[in-house]
C-alpha positions in Angstrom: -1.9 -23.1 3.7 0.9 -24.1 6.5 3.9 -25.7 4.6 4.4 -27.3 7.9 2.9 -27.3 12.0 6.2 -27.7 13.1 7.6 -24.8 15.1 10.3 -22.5 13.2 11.9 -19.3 15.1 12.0 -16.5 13.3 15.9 -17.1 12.2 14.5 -20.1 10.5 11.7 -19.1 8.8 13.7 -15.9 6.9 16.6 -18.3 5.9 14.1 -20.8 4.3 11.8 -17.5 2.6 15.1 -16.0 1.2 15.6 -19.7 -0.7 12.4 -20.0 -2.0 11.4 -19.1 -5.5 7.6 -18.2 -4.2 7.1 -16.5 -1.0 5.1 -17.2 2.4 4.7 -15.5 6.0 5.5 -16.5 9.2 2.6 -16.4 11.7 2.9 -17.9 15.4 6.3 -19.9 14.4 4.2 -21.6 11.3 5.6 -20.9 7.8 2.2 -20.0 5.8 2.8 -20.1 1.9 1.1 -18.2 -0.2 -1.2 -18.3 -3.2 0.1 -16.9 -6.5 -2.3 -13.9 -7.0 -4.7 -13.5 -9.8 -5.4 -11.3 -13.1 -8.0 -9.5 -11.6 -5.9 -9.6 -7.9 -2.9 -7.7 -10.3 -5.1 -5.5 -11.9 -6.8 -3.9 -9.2 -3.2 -3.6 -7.0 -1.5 -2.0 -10.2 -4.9 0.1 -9.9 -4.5 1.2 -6.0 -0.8 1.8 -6.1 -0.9 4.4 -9.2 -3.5 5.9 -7.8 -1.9 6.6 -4.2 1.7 7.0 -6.2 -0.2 10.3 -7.7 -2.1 10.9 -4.6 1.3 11.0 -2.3 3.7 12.6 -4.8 4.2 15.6 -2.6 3.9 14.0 0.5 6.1 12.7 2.8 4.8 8.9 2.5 6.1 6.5 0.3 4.2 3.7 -1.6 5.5 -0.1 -1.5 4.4 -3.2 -3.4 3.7 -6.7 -2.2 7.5 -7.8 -2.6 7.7 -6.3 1.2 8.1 -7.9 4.5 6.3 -6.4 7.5 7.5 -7.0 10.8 4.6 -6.8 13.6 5.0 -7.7 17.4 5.6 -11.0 18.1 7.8 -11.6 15.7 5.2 -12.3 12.6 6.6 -11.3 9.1 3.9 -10.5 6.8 3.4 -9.8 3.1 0.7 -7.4 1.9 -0.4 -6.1 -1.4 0.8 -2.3 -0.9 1.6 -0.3 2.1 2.6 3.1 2.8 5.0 5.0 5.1 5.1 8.0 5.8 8.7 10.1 7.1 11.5 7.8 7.4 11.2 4.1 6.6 12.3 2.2 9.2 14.0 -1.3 7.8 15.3 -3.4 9.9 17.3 -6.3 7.4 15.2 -4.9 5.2 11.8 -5.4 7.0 9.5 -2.9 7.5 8.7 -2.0 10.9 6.4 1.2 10.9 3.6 1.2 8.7 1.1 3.7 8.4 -1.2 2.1 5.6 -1.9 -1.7 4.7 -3.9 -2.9 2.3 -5.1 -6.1 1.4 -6.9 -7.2 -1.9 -8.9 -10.0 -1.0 -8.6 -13.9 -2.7 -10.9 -16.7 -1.9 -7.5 -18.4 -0.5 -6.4 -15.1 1.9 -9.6 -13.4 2.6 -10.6 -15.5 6.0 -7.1 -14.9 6.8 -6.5 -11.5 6.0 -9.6 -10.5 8.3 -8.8 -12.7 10.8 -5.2 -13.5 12.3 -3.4 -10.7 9.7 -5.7 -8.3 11.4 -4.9 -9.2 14.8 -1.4 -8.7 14.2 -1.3 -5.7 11.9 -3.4 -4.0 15.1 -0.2 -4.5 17.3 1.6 -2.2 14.9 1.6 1.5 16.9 2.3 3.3 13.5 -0.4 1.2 11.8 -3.4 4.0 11.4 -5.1 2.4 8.2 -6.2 -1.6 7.1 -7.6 -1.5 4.3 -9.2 -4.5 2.8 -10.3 -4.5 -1.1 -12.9 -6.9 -3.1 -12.2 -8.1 -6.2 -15.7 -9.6 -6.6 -17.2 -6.0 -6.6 -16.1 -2.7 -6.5 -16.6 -2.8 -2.5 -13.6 -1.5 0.2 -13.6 -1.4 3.8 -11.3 1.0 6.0 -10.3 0.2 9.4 -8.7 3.2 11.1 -7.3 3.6 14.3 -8.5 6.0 16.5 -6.9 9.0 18.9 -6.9 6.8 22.0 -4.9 3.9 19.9 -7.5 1.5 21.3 -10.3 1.9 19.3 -10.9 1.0 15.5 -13.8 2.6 13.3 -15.1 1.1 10.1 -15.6 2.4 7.1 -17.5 0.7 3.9 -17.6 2.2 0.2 -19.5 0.3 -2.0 -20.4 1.2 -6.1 -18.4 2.7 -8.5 -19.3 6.3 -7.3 -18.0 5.6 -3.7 -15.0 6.6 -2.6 -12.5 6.0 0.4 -10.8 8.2 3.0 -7.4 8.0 4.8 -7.1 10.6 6.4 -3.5 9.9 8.0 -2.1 10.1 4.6 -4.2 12.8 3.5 -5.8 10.7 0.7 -9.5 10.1 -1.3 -10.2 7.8 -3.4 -12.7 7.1 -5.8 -13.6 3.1 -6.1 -14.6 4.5 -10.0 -10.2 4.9 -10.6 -9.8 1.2 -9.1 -12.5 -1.1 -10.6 -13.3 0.2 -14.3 -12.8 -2.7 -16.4 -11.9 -5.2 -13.6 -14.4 -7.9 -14.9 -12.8 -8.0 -18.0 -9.7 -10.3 -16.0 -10.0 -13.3 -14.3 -10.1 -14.1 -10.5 -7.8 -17.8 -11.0 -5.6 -18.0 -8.8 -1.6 -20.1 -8.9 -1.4 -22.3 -6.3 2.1 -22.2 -4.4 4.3 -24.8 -4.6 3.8 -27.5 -1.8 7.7 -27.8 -1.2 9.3 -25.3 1.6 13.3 -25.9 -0.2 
């Protein structure tokens, strides 16, 4: 939910996000807070980033959790649930600016969001090779990768626990099996944010 239509430049927006005791994005100059995540939401990140920890460990990518601002063109600051560089970081005030994997596990509260207006910002991201959006109703991922010309996206879709995933611009496969045993045994509640901005 927008804490507030009014228009905030970027300056703004970090000041009042580095005050706040829960955290929110900045999309188009609106100050979006965000939805506490739930059991099921924690479980399956813990899930993905231990997996691609092990998967990476003698690569030259680096895994990050959720507490990480992405910068994408136009001055958006996003938050996602993991992402992955690979080479040298590049941080500027400590955002991110070069991506090379995002990942998104979907709420009932992000999802129309995260496929929507996240997605047509993460795109402007020239490092950005892999969105990867995650279910928690069912063990069910989609892969958008970016394609040799830059322009074009392809789609990919693994669904059942004997599916797996490819990412092939970190070198990584993944079996759904490793993310989703035992997710139904947590719940898919989710925190509401606070509706104050200060």
């Amino acid at each position: 939910m927008a804490l507030s239509q009014q228009y905030l430049t970027p300056q703004q927006y970090l000041e009042i996000e580095r005050g706040n005791d829960f955290r929110s994005e900045y999309i188009d100059g609106v100050m979006v807070a965000m939805a506490g995540p739930s059991p099921r939401h924690n479980y399956i990140t813990t899930k993905l980033t231990k997996h691609l920890d092990n998967a990476l460990e003698n690569k030259p990518c680096t895994t990050l959790n959720s507490n990480q601002m992405i910068w994408a063109p136009g001055d958006s600051h996003l938050f996602s649930d993991i992402v992955v560089f690979c080479g040298e970081g590049e941080f500027v005030n400590g955002i991110l600016v070069n991506p090379t994997v995002v990942m998104e596990v979907l709420s009932p509260s992000t999802e129309s969001r995260d496929r929507g207006i996240k997605l047509l910002k993460y795109r402007k991201i020239t490092s950005l090779r892999h969105y990867v959006l995650v279910s928690q109703n069912e063990p069910y991922i989609e892969v958008l990768t970016r394609e040799n010309d830059d322009s074009q996206w392809s789609r990919q879709e693994a669904k059942g626990m004997e599916a797996q995933i490819v990412l092939p611009s970190i070198d990584v496969t993944q079996a759904l099996s490793d993310i989703y045993k035992g997710y139904l045994n947590f719940p898919m509640t989710e925190p509401q944010p606070s509706p104050s901005a200060g």
